[in-house]
GUSE-41439 format. One record per atom (N, C-alpha, C): residue number from 1; chain; atom name; y, x, z. Coordinates in Angstrom, 2 decimals, decimal comma, always signed. Example, Ala and Ser with C-alpha at 12.3 -4.5 7.8 and 13.67 -1.06 7.14 Angstrom:
REC  pos  unit  site       c2       c1       c3
REC    1     A     N    -5,69   +13,19    +7,80
REC    1     A    CA    -4,50   +12,30    +7,80
REC    1     A     C    -3,30   +13,20    +7,80
REC    2     A     N    -2,25   +12,85    +7,08
REC    2     A    CA    -1,06   +13,67    +7,14
REC    2     A     C    +0,03   +12,90    +7,87
This chain:
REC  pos  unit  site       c2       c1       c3
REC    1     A     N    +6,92    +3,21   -15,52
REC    1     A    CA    +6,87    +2,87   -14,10
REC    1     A     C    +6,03    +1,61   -13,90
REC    2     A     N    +5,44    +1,37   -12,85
REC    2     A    CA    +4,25    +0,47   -12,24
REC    2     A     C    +5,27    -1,03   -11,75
REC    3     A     N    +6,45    -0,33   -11,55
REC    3     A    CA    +7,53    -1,66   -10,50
REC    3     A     C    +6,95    -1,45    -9,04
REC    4     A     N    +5,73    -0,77    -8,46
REC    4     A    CA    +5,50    -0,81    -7,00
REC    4     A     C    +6,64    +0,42    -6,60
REC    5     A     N    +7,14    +0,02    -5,14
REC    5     A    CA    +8,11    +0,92    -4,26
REC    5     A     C    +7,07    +2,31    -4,63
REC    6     A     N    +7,45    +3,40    -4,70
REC    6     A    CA    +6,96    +4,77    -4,56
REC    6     A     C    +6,30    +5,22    -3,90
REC    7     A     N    +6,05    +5,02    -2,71
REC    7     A    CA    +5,61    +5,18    -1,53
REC    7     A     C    +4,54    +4,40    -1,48
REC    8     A     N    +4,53    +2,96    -1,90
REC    8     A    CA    +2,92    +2,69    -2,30
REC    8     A     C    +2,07    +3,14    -2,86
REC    9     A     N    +2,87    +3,81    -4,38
REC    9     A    CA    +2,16    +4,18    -5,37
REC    9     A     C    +1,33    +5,38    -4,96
REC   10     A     N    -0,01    +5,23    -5,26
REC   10     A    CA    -1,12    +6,08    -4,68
REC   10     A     C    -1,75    +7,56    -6,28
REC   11     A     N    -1,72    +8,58    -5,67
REC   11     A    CA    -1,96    +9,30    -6,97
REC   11     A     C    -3,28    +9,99    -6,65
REC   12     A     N    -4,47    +9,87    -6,72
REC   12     A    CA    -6,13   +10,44    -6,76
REC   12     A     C    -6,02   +11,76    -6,40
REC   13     A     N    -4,81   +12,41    -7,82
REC   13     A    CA    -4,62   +13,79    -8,00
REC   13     A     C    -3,98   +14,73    -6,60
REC   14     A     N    -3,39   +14,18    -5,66
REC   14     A    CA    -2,67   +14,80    -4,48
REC   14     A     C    -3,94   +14,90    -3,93
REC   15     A     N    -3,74   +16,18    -3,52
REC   15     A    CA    -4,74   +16,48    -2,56
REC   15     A     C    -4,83   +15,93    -1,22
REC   16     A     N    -3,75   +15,21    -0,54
REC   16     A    CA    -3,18   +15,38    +0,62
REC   16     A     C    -4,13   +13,09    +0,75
REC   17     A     N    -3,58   +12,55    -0,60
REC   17     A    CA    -4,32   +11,48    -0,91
REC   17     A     C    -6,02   +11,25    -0,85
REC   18     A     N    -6,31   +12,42    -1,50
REC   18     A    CA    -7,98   +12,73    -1,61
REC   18     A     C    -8,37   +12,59    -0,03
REC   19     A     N    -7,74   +13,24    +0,44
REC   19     A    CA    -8,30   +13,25    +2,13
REC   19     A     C    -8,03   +12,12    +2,84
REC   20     A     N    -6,92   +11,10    +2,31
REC   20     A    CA    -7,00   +10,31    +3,11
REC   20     A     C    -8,16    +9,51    +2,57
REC   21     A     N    -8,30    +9,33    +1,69
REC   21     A    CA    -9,58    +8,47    +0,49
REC   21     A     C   -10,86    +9,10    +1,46
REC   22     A     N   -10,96   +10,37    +1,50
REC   22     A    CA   -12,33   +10,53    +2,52
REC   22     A     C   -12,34   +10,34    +3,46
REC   23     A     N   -11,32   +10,46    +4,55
REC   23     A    CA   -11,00    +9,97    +6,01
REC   23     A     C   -11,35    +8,55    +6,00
REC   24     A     N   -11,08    +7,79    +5,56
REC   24     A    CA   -11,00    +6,03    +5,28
REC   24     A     C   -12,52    +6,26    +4,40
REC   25     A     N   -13,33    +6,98    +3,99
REC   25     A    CA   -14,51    +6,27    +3,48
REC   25     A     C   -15,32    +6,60    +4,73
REC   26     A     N   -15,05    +7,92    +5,51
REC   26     A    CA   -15,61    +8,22    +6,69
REC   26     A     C   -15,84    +7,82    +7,66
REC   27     A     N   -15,00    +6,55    +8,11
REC   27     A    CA   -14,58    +6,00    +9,10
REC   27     A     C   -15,20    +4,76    +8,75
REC   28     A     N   -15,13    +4,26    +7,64
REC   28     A    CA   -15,88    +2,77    +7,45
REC   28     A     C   -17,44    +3,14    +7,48
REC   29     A     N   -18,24    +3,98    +7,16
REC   29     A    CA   -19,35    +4,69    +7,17
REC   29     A     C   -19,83    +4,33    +9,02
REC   30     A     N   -19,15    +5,35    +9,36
REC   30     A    CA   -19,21    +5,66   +10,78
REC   30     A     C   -19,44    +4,38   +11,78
REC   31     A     N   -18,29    +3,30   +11,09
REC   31     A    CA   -18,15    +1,92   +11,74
REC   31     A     C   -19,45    +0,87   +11,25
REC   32     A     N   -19,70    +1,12   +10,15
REC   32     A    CA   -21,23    +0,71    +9,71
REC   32     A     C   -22,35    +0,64   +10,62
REC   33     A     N   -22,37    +2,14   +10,53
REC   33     A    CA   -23,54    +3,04   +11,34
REC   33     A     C   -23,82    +2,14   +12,69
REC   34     A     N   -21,99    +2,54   +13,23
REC   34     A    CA   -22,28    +1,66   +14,53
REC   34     A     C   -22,48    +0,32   +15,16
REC   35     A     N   -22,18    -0,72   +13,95
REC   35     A    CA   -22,64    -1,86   +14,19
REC   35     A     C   -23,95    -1,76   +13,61
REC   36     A     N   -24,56    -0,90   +13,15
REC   36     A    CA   -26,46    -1,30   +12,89
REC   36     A     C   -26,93    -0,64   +14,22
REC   37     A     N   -26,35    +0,04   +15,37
REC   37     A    CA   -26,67    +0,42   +16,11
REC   37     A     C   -26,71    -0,47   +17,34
REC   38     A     N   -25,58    -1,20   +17,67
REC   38     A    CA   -25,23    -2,41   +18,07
REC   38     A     C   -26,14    -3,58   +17,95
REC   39     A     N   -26,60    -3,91   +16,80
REC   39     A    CA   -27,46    -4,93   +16,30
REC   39     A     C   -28,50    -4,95   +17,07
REC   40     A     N   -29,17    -3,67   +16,50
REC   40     A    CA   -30,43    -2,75   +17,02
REC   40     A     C   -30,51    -3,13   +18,11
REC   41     A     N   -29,65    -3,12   +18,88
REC   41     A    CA   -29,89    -2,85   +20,75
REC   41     A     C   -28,99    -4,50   +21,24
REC   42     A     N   -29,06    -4,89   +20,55
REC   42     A    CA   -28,42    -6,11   +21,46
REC   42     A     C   -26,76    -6,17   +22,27
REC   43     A     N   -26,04    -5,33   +21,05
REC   43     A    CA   -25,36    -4,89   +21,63
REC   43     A     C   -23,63    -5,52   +20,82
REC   44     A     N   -22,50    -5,56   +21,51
REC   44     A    CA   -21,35    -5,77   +20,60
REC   44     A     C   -20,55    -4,42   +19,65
REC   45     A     N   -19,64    -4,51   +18,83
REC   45     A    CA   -19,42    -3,31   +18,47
REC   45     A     C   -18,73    -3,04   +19,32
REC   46     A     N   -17,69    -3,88   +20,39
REC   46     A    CA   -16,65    -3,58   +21,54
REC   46     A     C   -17,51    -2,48   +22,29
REC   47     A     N   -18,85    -2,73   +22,91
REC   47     A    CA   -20,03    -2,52   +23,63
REC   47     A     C   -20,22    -1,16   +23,58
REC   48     A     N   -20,67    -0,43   +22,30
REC   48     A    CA   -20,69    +0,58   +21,42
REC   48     A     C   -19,52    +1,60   +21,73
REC   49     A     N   -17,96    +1,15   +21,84
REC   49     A    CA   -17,13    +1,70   +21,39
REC   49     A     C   -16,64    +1,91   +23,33
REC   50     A     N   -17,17    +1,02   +24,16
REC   50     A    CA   -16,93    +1,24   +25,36
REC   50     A     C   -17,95    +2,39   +26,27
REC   51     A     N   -19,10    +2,28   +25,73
REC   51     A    CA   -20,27    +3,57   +25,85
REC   51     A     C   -19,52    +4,61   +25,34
REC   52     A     N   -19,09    +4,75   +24,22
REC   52     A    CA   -18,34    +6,24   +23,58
REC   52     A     C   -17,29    +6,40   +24,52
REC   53     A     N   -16,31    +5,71   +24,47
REC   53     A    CA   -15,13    +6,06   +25,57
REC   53     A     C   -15,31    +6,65   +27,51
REC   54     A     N   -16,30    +6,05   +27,92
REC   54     A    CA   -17,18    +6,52   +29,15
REC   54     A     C   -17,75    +7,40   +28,79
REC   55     A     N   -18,34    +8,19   +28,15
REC   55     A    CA   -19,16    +9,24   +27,73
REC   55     A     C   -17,91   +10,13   +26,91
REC   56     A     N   -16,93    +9,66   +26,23
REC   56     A    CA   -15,86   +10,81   +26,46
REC   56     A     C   -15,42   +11,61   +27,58
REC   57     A     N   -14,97    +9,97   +28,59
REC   57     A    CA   -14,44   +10,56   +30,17
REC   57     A     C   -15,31   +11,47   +31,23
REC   58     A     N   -16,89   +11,16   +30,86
REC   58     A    CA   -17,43   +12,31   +31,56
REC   58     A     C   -17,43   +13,32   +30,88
REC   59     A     N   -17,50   +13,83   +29,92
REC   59     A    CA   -17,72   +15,46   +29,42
REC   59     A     C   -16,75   +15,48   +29,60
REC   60     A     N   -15,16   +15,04   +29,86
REC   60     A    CA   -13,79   +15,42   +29,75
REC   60     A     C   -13,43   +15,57   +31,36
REC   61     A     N   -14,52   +14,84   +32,08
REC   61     A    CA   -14,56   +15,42   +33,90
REC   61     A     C   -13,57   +14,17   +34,52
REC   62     A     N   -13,43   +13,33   +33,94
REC   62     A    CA   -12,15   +12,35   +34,27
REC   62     A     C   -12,57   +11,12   +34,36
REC   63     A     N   -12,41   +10,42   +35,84
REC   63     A    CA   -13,03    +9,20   +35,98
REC   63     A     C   -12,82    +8,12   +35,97
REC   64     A     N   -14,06    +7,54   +35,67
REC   64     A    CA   -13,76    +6,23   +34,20
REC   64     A     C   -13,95    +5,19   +35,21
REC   65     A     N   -12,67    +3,66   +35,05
REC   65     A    CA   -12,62    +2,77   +35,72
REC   65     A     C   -12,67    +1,60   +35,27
REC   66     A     N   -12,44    +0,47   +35,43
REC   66     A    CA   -12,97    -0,68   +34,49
REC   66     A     C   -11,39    -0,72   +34,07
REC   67     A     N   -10,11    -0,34   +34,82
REC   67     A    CA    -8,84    -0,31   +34,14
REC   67     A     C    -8,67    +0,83   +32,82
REC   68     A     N    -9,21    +1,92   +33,12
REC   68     A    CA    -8,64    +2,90   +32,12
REC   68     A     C    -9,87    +2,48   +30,76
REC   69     A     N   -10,77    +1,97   +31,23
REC   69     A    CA   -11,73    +1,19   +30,20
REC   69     A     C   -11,42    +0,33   +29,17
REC   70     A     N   -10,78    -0,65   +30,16
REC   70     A    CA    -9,97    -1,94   +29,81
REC   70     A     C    -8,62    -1,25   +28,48
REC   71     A     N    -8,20    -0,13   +28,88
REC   71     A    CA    -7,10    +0,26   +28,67
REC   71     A     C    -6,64    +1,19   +27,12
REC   72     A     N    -8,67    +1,60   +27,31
REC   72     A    CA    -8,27    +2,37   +25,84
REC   72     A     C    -9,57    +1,84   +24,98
REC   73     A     N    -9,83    +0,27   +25,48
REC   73     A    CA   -10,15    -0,55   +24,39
REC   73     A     C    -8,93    -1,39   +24,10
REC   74     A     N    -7,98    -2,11   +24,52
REC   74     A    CA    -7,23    -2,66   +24,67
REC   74     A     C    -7,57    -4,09   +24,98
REC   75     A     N    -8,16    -4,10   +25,98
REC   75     A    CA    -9,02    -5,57   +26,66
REC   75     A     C    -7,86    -5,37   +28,15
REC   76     A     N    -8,37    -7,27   +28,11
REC   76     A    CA    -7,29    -7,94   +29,74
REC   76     A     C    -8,66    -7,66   +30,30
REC   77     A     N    -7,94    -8,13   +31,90
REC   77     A    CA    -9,05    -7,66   +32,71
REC   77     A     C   -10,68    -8,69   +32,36
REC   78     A     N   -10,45    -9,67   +31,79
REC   78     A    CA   -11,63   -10,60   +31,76
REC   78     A     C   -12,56    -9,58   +30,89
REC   79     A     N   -11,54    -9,26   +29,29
REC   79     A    CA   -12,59    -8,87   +28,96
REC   79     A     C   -13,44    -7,56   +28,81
REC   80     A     N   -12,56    -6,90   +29,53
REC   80     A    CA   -13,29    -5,39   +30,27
REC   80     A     C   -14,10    -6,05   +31,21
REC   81     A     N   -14,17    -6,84   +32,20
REC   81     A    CA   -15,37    -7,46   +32,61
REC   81     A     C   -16,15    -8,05   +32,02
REC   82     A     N   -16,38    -8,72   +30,84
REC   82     A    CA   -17,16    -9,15   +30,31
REC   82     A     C   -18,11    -7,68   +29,95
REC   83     A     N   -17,44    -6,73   +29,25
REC   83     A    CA   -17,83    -5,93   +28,69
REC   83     A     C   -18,76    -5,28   +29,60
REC   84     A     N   -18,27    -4,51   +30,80
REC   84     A    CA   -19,38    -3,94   +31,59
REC   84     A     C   -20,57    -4,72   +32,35
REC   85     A     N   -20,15    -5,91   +32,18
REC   85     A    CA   -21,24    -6,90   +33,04
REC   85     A     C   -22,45    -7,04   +32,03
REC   86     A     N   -22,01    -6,79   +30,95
REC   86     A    CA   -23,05    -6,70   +29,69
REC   86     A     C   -23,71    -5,67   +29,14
REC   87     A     N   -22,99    -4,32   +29,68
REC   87     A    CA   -23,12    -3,11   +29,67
REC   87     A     C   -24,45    -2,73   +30,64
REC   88     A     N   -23,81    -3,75   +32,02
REC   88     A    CA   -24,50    -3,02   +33,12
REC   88     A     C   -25,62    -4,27   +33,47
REC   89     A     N   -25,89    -5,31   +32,45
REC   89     A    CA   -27,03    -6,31   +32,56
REC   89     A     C   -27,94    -5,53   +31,75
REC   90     A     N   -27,90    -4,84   +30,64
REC   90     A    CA   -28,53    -4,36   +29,72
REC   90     A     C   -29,09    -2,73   +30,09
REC   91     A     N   -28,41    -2,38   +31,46
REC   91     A    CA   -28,50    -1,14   +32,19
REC   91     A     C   -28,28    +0,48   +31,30
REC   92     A     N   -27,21    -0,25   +30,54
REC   92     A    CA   -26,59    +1,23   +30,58
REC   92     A     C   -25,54    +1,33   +31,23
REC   93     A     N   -25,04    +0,81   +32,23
REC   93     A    CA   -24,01    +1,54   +32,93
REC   93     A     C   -24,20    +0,72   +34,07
REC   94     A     N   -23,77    +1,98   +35,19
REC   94     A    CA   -23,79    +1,26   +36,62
REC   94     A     C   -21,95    +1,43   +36,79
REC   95     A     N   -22,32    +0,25   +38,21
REC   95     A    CA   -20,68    +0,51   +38,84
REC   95     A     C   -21,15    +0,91   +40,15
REC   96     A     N   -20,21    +2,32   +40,53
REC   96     A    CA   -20,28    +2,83   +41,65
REC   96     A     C   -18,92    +2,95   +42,37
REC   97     A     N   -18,76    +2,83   +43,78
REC   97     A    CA   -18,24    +3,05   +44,38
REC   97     A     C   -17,92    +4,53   +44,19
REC   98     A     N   -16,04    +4,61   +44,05
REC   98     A    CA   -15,71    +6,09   +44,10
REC   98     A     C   -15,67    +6,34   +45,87
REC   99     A     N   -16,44    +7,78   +46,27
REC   99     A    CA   -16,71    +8,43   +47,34
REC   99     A     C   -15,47    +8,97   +47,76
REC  100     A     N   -14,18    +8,99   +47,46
REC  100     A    CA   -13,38    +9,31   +47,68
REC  100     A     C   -12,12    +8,23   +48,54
REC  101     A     N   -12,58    +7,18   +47,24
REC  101     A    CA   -11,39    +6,09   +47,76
REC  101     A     C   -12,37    +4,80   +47,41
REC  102     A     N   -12,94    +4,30   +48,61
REC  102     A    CA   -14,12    +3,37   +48,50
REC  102     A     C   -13,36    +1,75   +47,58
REC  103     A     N   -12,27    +1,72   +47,72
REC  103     A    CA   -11,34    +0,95   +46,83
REC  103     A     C   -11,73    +0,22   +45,35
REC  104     A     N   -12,04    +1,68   +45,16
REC  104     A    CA   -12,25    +1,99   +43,68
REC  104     A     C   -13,23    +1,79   +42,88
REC  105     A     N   -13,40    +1,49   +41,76
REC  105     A    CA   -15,10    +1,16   +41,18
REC  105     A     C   -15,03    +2,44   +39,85
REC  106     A     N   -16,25    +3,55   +39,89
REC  106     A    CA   -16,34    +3,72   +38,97
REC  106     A     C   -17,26    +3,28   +37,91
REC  107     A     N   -17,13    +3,62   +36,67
REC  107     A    CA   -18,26    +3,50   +35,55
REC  107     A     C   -18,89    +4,80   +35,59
REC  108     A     N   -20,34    +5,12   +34,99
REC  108     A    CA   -21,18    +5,60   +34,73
REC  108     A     C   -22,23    +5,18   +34,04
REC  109     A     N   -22,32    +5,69   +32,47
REC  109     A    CA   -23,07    +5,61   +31,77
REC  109     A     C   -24,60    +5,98   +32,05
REC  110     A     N   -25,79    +5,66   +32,36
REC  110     A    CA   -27,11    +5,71   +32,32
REC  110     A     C   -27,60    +6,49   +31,69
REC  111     A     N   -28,60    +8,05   +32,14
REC  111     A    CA   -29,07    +8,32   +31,38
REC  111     A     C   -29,80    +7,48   +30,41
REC  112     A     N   -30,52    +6,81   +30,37
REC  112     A    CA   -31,68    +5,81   +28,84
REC  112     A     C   -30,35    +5,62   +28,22
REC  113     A     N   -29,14    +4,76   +28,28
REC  113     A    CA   -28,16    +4,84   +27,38
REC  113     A     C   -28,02    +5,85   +26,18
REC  114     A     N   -27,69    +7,18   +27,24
REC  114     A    CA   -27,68    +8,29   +26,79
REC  114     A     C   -28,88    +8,53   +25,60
REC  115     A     N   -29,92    +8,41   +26,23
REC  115     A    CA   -30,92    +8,90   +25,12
REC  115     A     C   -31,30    +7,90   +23,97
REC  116     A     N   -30,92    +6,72   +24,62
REC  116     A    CA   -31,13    +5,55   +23,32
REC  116     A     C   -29,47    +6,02   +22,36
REC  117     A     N   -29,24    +6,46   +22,76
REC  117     A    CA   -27,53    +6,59   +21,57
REC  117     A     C   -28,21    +8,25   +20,76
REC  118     A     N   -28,72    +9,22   +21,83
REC  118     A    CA   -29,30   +10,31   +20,93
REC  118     A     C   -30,09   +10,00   +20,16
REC  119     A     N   -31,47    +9,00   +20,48
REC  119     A    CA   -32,39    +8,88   +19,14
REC  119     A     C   -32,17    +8,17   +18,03
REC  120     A     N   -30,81    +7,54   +18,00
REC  120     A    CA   -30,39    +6,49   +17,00
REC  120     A     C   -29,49    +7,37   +16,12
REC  121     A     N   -28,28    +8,22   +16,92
REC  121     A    CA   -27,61    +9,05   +16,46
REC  121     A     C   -27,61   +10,38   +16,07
REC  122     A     N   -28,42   +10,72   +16,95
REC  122     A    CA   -29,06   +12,31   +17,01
REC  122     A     C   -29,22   +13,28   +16,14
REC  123     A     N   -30,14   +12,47   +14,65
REC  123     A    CA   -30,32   +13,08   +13,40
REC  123     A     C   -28,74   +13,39   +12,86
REC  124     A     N   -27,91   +12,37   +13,09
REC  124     A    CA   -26,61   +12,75   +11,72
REC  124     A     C   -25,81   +13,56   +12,69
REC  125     A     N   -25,84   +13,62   +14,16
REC  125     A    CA   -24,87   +14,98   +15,07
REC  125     A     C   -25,85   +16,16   +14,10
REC  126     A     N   -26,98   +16,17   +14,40
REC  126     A    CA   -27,62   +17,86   +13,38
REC  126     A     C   -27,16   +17,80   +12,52
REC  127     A     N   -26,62   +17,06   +11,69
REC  127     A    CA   -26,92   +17,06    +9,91
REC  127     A     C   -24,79   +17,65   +10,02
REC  128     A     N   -24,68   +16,82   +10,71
REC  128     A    CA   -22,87   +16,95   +10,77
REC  128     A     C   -22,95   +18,16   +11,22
REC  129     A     N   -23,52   +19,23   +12,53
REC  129     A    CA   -23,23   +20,09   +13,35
REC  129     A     C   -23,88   +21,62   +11,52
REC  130     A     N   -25,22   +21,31   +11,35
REC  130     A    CA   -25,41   +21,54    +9,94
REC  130     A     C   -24,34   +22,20    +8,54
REC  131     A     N   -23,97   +20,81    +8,71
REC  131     A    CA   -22,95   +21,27    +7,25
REC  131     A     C   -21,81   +22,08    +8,09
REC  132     A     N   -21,50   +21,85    +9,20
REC  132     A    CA   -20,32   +22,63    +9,73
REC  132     A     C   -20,42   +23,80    +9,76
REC  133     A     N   -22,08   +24,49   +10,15
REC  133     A    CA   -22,22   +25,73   +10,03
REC  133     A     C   -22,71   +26,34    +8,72
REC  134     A     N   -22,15   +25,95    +8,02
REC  134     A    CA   -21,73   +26,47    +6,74
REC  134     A     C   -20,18   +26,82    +6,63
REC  135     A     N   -19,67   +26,43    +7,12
REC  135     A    CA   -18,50   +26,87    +7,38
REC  135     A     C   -17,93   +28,61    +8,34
REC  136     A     N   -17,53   +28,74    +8,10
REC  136     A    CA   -17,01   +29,91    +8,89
REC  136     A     C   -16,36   +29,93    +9,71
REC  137     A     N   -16,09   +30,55   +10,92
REC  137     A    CA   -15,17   +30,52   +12,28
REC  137     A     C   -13,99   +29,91   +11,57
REC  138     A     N   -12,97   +30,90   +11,05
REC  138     A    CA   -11,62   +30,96   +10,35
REC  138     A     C   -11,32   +29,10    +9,24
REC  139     A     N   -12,99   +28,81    +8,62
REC  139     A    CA   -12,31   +27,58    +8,47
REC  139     A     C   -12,91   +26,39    +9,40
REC  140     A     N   -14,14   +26,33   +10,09
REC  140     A    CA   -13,81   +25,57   +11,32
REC  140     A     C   -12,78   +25,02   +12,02
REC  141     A     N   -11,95   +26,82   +12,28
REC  141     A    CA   -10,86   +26,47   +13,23
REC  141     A     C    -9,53   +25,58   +12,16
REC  142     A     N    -9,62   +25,35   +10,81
REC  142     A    CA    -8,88   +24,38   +10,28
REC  142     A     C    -9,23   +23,38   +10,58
REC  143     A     N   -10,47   +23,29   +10,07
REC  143     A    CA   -10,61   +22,01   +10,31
REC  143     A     C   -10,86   +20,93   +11,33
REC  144     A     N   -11,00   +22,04   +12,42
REC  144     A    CA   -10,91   +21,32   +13,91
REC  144     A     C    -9,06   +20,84   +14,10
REC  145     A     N    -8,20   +22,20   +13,71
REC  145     A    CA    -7,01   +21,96   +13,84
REC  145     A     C    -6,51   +20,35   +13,11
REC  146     A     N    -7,07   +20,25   +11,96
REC  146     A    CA    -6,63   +19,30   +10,80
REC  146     A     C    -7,12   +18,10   +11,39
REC  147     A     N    -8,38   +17,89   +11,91
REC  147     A    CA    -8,83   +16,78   +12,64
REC  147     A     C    -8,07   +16,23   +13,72
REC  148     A     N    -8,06   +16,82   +14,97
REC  148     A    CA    -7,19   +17,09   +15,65
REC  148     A     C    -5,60   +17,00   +15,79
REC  149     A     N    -4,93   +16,98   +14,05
REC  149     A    CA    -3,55   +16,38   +14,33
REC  149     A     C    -4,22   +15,10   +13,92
REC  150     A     N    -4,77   +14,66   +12,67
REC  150     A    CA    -5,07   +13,71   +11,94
REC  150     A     C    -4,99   +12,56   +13,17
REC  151     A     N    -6,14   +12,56   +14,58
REC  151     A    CA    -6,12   +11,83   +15,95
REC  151     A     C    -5,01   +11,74   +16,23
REC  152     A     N    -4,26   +12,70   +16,60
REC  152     A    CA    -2,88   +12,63   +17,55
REC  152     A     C    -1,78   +11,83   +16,54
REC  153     A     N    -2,37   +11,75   +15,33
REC  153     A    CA    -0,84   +10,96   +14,40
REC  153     A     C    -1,50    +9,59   +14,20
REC  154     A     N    -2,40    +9,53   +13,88
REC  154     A    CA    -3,44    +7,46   +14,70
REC  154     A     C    -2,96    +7,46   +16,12
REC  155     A     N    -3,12    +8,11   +17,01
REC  155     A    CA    -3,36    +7,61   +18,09
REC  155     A     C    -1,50    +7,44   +18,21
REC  156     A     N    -0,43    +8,30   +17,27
REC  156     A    CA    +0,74    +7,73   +17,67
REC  156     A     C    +1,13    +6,51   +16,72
REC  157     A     N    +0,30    +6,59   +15,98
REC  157     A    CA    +1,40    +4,82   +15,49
REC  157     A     C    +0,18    +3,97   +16,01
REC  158     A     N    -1,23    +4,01   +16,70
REC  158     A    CA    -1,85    +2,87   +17,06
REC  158     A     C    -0,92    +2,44   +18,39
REC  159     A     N    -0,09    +3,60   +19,27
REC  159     A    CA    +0,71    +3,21   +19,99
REC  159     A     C    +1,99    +2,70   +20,12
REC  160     A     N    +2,43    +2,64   +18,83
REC  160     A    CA    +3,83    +2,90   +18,66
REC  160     A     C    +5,08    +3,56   +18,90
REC  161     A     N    +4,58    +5,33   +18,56
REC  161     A    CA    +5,16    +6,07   +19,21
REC  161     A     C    +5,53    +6,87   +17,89
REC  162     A     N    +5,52    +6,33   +16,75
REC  162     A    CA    +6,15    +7,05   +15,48
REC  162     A     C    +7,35    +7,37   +15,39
């Protein structure tokens, strides 16, 4: 025996381990990527990660506010303002008045945003979209499934909902 509690003790050989070992090399990769992208453009990694979250909420049809912004970066209101005032000095994102309830401010990401995040990122979505289609419907749909809890079980202990 090692003397570490069990539950620390880490074994290569579990398969279930291996994946987390690639999940966690994947993710530091990814977080790399995006601070050389950041750099590149004059940008913070907060910055980066607030462009992705607005560009979630539109393909997801759901509109993005400097609160729900604020909310799933986990920024006070200063510094969700800091964030879009830097966002929207650098002109990727405007603030518009919602047409509905003039109250309201939305976000909207800039097309040039848009295309400055495709020509930086663009190559590794092919290369990722690529190796996927090597895959087959039947294991796709695992591995979309497997991804997919993998989020929903982060996103419950980043909340504290374990």
């Amino acid at each position: 025996m090692d003397g570490r509690d069990p539950e620390t003790r880490v074994d290569d050989r579990d398969p279930g381990m291996r994946m987390v070992h690639l999940l966690r090399a994947v993710t530091v990769e990814l977080d790399r990527l995006g601070e050389r992208f950041a750099s590149r453009h004059g940008l913070h990694p907060t910055d980066v990660r607030a462009l992705i979250c607005l560009l979630d909420a539109a393909r997801a049809g759901t509109p993005a506010t400097p609160g729900t912004l604020g909310a799933q970066l986990g920024l006070n209101s200063a510094g969700t303002t800091a964030v879009v005032d830097r966002l929207e000095r650098l002109g990727h994102v405007r603030r518009e008045r919602d047409t509905r309830d003039r109250r309201r401010v939305l976000l909207t990401v800039d097309e040039s945003a848009v295309a400055l995040g495709w020509s930086f990122f663009g190559p590794l979505i092919r290369e990722v979209v690529a190796v996927l289609e090597r895959f087959d419907a039947g294991e796709r749909a695992v591995v979309e499934r497997f991804l997919g809890d993998v989020r929903e079980a982060v996103t419950r202990r980043r909340e504290g909902r374990e």
